[in-house]
PAROKE-779124 format. One record per atom (N, C-alpha, C, CB): residue number from 1; atom name; x, y, z. Coordinates in steps of 0.1 Angstrom, whole numbers, plus 5000, padded with zeros to 4 digits. Glycine has a CB too. Layout:
<r num="NUM" atome="CA" c1="X" c2="Y" c3="Z"/>
...
end
This chain:
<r num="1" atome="N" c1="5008" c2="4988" c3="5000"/>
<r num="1" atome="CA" c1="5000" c2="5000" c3="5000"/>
<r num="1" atome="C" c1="5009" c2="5013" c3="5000"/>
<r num="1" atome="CB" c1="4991" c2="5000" c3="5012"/>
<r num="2" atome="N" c1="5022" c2="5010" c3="5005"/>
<r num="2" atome="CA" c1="5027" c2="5022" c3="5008"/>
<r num="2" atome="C" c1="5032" c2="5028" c3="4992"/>
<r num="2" atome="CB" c1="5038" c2="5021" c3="5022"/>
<r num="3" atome="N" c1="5034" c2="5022" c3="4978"/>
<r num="3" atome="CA" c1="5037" c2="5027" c3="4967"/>
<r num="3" atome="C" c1="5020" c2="5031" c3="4964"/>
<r num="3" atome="CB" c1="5046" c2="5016" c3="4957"/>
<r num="4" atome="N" c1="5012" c2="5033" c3="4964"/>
<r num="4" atome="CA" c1="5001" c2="5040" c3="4958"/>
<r num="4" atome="C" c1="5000" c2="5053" c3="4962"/>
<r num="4" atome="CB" c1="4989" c2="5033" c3="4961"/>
<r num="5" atome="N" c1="4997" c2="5064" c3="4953"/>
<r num="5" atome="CA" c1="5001" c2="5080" c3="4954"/>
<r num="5" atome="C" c1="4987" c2="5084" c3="4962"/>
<r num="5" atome="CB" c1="5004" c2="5090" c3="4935"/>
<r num="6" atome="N" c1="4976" c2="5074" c3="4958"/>
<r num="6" atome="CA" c1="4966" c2="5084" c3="4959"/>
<r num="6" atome="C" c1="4953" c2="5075" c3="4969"/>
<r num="6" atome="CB" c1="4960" c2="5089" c3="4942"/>
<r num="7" atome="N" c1="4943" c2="5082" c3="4973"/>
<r num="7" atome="CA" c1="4938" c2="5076" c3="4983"/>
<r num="7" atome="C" c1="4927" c2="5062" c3="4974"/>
<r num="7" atome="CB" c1="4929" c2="5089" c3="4994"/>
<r num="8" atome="N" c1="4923" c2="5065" c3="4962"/>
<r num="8" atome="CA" c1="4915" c2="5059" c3="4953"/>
<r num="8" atome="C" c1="4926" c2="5051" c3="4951"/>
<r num="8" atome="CB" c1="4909" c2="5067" c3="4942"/>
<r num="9" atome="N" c1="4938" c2="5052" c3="4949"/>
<r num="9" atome="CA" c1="4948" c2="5039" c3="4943"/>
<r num="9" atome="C" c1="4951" c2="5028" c3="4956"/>
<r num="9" atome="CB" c1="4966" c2="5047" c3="4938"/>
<r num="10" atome="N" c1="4948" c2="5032" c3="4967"/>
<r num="10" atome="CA" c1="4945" c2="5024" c3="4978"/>
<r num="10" atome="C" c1="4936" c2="5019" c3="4980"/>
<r num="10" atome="CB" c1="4946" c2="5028" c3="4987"/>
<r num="11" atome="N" c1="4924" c2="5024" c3="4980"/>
<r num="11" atome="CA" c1="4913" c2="5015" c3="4980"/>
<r num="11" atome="C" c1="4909" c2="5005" c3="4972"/>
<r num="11" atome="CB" c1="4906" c2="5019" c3="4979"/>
<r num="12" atome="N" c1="4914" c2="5009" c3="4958"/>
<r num="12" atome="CA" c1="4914" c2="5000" c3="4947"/>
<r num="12" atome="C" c1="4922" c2="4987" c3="4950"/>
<r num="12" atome="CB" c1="4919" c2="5007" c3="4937"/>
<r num="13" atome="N" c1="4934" c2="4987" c3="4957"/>
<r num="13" atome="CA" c1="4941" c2="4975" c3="4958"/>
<r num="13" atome="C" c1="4938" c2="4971" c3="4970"/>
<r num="13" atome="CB" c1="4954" c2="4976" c3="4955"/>
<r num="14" atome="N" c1="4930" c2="4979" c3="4980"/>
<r num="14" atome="CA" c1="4923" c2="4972" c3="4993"/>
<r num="14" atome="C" c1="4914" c2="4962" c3="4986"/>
<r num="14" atome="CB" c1="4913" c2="4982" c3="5004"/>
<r num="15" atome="N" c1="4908" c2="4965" c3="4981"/>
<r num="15" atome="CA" c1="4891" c2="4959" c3="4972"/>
<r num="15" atome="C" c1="4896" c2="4948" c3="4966"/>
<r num="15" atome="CB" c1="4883" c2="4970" c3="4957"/>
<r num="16" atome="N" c1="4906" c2="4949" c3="4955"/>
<r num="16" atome="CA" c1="4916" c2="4939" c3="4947"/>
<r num="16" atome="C" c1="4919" c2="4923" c3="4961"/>
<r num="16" atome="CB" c1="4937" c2="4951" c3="4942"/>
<r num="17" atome="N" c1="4922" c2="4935" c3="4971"/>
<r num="17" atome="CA" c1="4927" c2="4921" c3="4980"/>
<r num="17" atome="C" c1="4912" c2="4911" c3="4987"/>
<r num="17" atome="CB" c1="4938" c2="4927" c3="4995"/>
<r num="18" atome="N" c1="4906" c2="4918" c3="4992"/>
<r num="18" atome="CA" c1="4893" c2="4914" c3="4999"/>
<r num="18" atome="C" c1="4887" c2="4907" c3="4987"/>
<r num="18" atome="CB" c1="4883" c2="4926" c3="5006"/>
<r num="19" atome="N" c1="4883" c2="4913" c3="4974"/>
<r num="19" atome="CA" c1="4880" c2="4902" c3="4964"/>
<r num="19" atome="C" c1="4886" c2="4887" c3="4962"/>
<r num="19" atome="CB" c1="4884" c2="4908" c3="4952"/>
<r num="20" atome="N" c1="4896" c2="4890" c3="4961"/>
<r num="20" atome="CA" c1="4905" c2="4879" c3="4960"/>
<r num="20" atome="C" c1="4900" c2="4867" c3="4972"/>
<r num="20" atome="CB" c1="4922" c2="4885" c3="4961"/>
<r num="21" atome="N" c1="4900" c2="4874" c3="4982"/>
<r num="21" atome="CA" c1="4901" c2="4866" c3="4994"/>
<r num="21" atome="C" c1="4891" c2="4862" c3="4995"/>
<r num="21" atome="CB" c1="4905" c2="4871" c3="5006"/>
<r num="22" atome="N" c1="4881" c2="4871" c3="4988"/>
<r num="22" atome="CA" c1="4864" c2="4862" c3="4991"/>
<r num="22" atome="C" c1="4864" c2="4851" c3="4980"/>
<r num="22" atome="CB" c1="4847" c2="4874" c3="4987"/>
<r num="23" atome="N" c1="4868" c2="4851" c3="4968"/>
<r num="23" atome="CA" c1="4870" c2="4842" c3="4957"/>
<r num="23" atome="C" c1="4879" c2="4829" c3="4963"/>
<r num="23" atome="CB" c1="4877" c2="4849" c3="4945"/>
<r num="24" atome="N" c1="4886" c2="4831" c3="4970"/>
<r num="24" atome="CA" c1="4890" c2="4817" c3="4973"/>
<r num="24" atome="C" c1="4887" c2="4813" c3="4985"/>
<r num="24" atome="CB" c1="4903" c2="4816" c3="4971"/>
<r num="25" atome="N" c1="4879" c2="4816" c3="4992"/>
<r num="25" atome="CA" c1="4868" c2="4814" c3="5003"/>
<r num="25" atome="C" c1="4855" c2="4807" c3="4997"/>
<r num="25" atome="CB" c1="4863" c2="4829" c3="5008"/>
<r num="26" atome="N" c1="4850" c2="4813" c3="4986"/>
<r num="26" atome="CA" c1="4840" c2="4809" c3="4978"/>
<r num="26" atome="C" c1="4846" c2="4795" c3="4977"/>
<r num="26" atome="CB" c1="4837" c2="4818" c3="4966"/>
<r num="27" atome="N" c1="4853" c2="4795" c3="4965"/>
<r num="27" atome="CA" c1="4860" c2="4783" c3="4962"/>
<r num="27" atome="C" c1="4859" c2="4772" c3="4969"/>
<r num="27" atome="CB" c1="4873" c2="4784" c3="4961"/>
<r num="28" atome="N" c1="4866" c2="4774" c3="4981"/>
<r num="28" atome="CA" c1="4864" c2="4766" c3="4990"/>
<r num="28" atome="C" c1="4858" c2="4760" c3="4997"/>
<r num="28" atome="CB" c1="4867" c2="4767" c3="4993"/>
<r num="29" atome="N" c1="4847" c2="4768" c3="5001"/>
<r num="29" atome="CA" c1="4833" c2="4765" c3="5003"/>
<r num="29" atome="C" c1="4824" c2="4758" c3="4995"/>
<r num="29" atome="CB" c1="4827" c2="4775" c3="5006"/>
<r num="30" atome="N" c1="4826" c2="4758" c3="4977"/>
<r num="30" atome="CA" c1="4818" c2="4754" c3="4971"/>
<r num="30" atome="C" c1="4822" c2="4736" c3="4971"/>
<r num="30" atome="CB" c1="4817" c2="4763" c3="4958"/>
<r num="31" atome="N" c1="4837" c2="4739" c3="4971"/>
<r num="31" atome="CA" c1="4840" c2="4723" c3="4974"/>
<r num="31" atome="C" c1="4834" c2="4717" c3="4986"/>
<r num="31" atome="CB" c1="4855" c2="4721" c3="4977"/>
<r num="32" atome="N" c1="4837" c2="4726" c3="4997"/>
<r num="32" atome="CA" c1="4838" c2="4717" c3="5009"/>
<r num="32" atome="C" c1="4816" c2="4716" c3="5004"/>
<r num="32" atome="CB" c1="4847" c2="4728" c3="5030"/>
<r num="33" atome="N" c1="4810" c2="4721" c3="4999"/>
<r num="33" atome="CA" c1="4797" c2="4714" c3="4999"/>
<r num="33" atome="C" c1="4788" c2="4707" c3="4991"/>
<r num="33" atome="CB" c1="4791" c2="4720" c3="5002"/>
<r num="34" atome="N" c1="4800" c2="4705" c3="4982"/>
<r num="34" atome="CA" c1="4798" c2="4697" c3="4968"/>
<r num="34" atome="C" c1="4806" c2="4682" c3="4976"/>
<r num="34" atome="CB" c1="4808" c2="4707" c3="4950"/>
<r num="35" atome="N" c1="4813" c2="4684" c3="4985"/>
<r num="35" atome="CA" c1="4817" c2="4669" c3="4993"/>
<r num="35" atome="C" c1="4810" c2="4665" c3="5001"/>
<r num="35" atome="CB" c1="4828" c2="4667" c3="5000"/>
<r num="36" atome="N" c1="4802" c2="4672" c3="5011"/>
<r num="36" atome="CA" c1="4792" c2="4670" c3="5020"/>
<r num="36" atome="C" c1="4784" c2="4664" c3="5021"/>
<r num="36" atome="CB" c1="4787" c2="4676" c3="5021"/>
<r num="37" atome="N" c1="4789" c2="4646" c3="5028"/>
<r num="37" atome="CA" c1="4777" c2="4633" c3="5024"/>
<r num="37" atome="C" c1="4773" c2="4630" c3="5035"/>
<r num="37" atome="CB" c1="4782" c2="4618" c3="5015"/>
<r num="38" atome="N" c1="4759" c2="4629" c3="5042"/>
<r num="38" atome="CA" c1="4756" c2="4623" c3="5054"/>
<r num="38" atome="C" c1="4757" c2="4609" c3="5051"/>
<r num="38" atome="CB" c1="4742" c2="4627" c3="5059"/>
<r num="39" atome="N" c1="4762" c2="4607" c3="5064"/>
<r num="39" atome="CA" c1="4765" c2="4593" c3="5068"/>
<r num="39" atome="C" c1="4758" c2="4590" c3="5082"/>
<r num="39" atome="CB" c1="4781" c2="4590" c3="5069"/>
<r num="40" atome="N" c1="4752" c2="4582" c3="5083"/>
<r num="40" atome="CA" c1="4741" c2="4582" c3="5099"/>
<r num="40" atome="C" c1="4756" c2="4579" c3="5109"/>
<r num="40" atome="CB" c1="4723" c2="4565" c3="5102"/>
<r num="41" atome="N" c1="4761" c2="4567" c3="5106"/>
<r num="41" atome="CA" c1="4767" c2="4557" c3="5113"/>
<r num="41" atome="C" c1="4777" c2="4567" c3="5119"/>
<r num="41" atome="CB" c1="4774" c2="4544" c3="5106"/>
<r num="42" atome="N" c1="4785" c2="4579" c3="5116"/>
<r num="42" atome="CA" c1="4793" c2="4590" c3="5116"/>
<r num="42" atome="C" c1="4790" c2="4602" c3="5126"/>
<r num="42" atome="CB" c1="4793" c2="4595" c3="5103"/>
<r num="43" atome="N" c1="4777" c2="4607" c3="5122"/>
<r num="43" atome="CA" c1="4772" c2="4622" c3="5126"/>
<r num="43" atome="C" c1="4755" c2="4619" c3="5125"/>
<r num="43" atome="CB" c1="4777" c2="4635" c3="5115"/>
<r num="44" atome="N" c1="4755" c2="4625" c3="5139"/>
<r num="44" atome="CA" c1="4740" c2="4627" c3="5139"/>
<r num="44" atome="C" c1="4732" c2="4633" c3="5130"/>
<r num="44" atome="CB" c1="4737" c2="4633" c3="5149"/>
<r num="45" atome="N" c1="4720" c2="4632" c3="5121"/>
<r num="45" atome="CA" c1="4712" c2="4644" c3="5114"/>
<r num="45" atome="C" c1="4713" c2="4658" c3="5115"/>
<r num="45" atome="CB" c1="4701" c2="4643" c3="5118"/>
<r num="46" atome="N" c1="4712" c2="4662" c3="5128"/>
<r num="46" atome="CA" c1="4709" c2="4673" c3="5137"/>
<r num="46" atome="C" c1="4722" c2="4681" c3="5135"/>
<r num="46" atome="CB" c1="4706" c2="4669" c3="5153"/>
<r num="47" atome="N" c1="4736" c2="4670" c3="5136"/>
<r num="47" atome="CA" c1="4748" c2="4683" c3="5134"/>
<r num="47" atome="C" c1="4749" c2="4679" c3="5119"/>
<r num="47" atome="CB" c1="4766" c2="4682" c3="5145"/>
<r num="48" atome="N" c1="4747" c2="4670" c3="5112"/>
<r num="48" atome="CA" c1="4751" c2="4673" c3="5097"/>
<r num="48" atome="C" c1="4741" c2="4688" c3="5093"/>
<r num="48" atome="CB" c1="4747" c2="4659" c3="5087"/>
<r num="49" atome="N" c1="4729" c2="4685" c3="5096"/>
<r num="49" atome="CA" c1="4720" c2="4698" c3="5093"/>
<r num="49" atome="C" c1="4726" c2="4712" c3="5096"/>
<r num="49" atome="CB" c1="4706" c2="4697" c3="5103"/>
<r num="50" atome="N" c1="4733" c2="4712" c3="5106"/>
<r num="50" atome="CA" c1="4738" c2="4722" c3="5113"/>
<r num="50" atome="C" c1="4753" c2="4730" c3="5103"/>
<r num="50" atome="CB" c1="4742" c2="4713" c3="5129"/>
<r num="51" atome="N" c1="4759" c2="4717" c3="5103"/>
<r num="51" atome="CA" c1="4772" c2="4718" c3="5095"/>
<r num="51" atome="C" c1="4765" c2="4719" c3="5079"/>
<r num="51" atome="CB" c1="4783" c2="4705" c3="5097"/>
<r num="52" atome="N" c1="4759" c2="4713" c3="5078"/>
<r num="52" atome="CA" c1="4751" c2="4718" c3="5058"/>
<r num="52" atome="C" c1="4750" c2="4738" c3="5061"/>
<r num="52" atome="CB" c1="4725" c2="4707" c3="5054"/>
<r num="53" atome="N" c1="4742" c2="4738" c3="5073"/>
<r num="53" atome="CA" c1="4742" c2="4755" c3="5073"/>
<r num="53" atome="C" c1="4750" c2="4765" c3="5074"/>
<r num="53" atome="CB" c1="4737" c2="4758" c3="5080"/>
<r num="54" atome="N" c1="4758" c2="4758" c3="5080"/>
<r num="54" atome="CA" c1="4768" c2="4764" c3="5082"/>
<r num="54" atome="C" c1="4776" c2="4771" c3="5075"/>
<r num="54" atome="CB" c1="4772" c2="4759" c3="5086"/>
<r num="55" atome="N" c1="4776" c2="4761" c3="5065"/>
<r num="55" atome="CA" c1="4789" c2="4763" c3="5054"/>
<r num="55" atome="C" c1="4779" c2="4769" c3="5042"/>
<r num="55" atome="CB" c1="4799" c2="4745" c3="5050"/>
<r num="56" atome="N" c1="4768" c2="4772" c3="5038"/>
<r num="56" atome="CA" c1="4760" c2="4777" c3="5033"/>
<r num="56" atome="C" c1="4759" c2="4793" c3="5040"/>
<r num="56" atome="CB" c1="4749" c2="4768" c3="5033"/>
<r num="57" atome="N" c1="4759" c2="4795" c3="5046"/>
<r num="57" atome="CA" c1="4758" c2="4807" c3="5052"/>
<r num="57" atome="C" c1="4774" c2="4812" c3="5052"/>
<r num="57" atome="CB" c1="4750" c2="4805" c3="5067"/>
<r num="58" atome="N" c1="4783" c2="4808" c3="5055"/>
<r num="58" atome="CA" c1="4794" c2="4813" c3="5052"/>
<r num="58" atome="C" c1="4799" c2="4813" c3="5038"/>
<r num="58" atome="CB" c1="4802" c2="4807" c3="5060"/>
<r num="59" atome="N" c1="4794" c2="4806" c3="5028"/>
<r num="59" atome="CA" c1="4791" c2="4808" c3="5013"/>
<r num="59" atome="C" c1="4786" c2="4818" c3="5007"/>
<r num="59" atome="CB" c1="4784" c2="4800" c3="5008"/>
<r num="60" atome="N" c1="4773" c2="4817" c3="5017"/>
<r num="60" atome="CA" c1="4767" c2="4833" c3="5012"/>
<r num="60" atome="C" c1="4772" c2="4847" c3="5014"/>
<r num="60" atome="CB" c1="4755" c2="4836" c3="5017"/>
<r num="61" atome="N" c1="4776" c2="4848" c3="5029"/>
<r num="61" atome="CA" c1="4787" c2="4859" c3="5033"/>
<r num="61" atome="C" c1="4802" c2="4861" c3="5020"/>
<r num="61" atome="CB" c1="4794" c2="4852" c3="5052"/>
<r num="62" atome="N" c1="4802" c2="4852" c3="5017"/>
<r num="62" atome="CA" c1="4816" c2="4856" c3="5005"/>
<r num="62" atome="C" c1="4808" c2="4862" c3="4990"/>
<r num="62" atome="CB" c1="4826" c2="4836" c3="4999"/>
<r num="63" atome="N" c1="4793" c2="4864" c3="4992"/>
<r num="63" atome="CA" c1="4786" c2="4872" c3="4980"/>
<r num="63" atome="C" c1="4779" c2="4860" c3="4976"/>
<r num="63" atome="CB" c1="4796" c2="4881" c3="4968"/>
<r num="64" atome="N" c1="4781" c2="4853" c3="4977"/>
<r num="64" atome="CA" c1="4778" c2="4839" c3="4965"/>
<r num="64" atome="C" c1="4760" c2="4839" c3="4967"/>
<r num="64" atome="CB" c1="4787" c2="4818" c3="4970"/>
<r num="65" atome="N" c1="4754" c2="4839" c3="4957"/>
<r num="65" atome="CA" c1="4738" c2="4839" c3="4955"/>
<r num="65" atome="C" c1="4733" c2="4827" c3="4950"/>
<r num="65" atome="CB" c1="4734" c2="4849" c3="4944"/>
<r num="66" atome="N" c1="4729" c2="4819" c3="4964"/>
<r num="66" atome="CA" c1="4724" c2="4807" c3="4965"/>
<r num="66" atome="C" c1="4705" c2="4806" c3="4968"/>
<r num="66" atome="CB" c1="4732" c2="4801" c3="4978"/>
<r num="67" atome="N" c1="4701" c2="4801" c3="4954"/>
<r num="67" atome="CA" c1="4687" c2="4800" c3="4955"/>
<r num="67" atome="C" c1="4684" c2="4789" c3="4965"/>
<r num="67" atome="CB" c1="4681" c2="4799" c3="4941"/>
<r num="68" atome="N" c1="4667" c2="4793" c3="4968"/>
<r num="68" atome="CA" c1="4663" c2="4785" c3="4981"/>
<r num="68" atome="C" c1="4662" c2="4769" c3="4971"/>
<r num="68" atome="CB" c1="4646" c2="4792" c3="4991"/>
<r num="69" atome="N" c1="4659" c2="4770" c3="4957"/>
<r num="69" atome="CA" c1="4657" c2="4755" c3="4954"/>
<r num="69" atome="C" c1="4674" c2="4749" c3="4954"/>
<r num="69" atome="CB" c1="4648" c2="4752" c3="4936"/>
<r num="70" atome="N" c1="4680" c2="4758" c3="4947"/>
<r num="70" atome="CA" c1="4695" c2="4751" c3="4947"/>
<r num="70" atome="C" c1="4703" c2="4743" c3="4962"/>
<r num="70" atome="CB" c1="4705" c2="4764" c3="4941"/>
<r num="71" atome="N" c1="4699" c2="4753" c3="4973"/>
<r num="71" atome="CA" c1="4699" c2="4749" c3="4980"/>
<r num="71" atome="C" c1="4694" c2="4733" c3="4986"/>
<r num="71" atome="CB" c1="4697" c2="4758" c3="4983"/>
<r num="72" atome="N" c1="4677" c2="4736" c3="4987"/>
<r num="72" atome="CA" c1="4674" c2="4722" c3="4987"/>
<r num="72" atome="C" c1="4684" c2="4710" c3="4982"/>
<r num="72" atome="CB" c1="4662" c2="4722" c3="4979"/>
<r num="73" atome="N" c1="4683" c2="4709" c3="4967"/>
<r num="73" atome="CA" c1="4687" c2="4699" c3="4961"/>
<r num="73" atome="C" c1="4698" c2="4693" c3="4964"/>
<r num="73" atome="CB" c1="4687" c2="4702" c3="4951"/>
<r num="74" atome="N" c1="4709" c2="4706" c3="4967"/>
<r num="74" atome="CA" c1="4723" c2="4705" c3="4972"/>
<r num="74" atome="C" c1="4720" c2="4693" c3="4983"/>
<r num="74" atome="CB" c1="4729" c2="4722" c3="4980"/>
<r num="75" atome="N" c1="4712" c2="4700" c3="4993"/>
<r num="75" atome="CA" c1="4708" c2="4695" c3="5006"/>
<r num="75" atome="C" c1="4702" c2="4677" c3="5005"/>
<r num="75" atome="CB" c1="4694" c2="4707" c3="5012"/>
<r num="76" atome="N" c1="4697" c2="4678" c3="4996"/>
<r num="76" atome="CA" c1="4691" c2="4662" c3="4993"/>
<r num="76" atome="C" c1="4701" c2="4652" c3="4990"/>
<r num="76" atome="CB" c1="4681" c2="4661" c3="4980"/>
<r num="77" atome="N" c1="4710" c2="4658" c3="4975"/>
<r num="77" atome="CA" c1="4718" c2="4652" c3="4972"/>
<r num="77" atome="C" c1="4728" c2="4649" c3="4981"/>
<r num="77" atome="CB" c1="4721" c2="4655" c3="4962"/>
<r num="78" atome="N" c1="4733" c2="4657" c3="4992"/>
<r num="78" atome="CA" c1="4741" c2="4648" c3="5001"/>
<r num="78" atome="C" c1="4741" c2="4637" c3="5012"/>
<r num="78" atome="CB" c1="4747" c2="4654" c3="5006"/>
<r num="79" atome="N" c1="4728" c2="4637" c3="5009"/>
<r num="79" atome="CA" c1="4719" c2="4621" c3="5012"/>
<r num="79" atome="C" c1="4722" c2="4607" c3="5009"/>
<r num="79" atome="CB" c1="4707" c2="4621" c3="5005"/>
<r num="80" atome="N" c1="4722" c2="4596" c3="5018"/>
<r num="80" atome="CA" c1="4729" c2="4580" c3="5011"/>
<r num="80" atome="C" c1="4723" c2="4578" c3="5002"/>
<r num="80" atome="CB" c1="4727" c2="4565" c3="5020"/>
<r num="81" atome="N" c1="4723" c2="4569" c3="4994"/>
<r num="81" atome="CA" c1="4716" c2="4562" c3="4986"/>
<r num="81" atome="C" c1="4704" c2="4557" c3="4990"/>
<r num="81" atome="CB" c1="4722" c2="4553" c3="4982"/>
<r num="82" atome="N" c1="4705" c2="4549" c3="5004"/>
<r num="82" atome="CA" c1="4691" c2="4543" c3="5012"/>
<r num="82" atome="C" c1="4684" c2="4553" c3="5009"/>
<r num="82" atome="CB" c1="4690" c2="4539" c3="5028"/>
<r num="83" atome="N" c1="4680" c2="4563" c3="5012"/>
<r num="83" atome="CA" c1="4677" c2="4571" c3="5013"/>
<r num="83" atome="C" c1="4665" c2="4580" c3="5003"/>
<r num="83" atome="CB" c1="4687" c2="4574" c3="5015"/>
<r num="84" atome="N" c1="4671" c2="4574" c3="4993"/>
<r num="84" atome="CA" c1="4664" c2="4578" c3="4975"/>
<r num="84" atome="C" c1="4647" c2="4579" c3="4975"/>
<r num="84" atome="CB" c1="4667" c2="4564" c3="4961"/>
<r num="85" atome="N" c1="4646" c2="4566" c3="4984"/>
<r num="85" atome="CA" c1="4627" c2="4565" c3="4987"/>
<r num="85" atome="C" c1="4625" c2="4577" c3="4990"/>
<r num="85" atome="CB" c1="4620" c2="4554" c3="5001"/>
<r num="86" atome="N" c1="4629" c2="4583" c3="5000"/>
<r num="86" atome="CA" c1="4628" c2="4595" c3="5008"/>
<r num="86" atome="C" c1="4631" c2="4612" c3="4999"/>
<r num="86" atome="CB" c1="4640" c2="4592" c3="5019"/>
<r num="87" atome="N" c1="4642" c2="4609" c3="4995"/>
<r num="87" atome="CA" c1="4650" c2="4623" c3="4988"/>
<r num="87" atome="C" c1="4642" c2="4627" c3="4975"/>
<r num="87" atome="CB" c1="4667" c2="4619" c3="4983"/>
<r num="88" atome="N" c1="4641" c2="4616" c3="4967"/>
<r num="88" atome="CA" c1="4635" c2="4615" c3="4956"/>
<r num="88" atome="C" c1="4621" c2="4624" c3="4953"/>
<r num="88" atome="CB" c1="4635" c2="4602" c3="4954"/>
<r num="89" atome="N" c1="4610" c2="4620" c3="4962"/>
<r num="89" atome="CA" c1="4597" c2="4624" c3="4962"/>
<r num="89" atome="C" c1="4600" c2="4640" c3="4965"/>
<r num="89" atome="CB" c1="4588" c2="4614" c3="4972"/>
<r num="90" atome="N" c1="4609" c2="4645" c3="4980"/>
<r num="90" atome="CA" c1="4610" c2="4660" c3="4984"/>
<r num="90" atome="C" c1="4619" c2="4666" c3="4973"/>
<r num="90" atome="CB" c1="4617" c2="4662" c3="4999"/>
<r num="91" atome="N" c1="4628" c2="4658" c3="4963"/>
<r num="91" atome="CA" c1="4631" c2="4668" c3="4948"/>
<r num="91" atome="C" c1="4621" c2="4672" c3="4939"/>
<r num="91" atome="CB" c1="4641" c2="4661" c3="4938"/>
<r num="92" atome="N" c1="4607" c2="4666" c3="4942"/>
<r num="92" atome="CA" c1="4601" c2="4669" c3="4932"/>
<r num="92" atome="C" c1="4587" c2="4682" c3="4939"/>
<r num="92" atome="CB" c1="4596" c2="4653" c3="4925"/>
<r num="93" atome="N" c1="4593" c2="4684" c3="4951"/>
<r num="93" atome="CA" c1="4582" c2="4695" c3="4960"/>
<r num="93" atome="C" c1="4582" c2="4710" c3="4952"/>
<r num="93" atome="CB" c1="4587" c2="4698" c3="4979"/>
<r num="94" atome="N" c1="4571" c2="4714" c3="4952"/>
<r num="94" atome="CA" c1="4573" c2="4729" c3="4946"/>
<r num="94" atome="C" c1="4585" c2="4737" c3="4950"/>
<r num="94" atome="CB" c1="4562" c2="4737" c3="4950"/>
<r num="95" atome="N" c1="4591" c2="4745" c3="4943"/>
<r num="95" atome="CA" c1="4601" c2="4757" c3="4950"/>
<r num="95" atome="C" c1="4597" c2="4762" c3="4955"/>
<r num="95" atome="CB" c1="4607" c2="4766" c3="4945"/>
<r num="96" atome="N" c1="4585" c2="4765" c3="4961"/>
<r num="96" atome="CA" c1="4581" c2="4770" c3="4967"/>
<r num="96" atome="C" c1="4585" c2="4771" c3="4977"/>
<r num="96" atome="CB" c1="4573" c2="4768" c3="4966"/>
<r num="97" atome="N" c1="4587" c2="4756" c3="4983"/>
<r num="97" atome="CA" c1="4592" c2="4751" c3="4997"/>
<r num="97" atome="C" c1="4604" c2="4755" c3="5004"/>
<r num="97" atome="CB" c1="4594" c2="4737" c3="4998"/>
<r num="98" atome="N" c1="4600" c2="4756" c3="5018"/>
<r num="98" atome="CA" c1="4612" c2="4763" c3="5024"/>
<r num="98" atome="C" c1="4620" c2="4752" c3="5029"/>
<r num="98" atome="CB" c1="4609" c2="4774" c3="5035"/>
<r num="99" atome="N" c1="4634" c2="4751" c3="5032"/>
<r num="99" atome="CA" c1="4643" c2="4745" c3="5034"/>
<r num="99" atome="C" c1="4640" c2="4737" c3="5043"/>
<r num="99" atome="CB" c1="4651" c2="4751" c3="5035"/>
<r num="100" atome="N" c1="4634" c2="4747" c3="5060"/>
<r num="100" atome="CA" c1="4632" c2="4736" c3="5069"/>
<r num="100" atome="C" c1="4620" c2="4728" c3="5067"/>
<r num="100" atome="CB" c1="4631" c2="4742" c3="5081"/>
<r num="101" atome="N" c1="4614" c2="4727" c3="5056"/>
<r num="101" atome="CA" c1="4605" c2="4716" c3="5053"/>
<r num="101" atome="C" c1="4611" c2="4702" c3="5049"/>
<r num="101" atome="CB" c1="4597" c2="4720" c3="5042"/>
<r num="102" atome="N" c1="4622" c2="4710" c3="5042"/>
<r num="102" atome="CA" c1="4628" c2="4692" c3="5036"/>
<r num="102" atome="C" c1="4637" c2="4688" c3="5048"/>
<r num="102" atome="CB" c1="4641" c2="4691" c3="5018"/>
<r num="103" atome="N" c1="4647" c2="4699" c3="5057"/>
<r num="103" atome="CA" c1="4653" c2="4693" c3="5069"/>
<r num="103" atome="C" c1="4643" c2="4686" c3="5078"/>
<r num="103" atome="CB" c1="4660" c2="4705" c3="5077"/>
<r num="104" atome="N" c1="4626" c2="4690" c3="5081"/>
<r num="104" atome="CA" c1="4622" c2="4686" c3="5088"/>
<r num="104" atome="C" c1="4616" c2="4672" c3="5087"/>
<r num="104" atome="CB" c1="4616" c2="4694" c3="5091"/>
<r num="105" atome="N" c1="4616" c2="4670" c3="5074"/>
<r num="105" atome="CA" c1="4608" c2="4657" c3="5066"/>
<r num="105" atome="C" c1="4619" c2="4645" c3="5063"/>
<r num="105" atome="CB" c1="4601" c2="4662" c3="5049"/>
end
């Protein structure tokens, strides 16, 4: 910072950095919830639910614009296989639906 002449040439490369840092925050977050597989035998429902939010909400804080269906689906698909009886029918609920409907079902 200390080579920039002007107060705009500072902010500009403040902005440059915090961008950056949210982009590979994002990044990282989009992984860590594109890996995100409940396993009963592992973790209870209650904290995987918890940790699915978690990291969705700290996704969103990095700017990222997560619709309430994308969400869902996200949320289903890191569901077992057993599970499909179950997941399958709440992928097909209106968008309408709010999240804690499919956490609660």
């Amino acid at each position: 910072m200390k080579d920039k002449e002007t107060a705009y040439d500072v902010w500009n490369a403040l902005r440059d950095k915090v961008d950056a840092k949210h982009t590979n925050a994002r990044v990282n977050l989009i992984t860590e919830l594109h890996r995100l597989k409940y396993s009963p035998r592992l973790v209870t429902f209650q904290d995987f639910c918890l940790n699915f939010d978690r990291t969705v909400r700290e996704l969103r804080q990095t700017g990222y614009v997560m619709e309430a269906l994308d969400e869902r689906v996200q949320f289903l698909m890191t569901m077992p296989e057993e599970y499909e009886a179950i997941t399958r029918p709440l992928l097909r609920i209106a968008p309408s639906q709010e999240m804690q409907y499919v956490s609660d079902h």
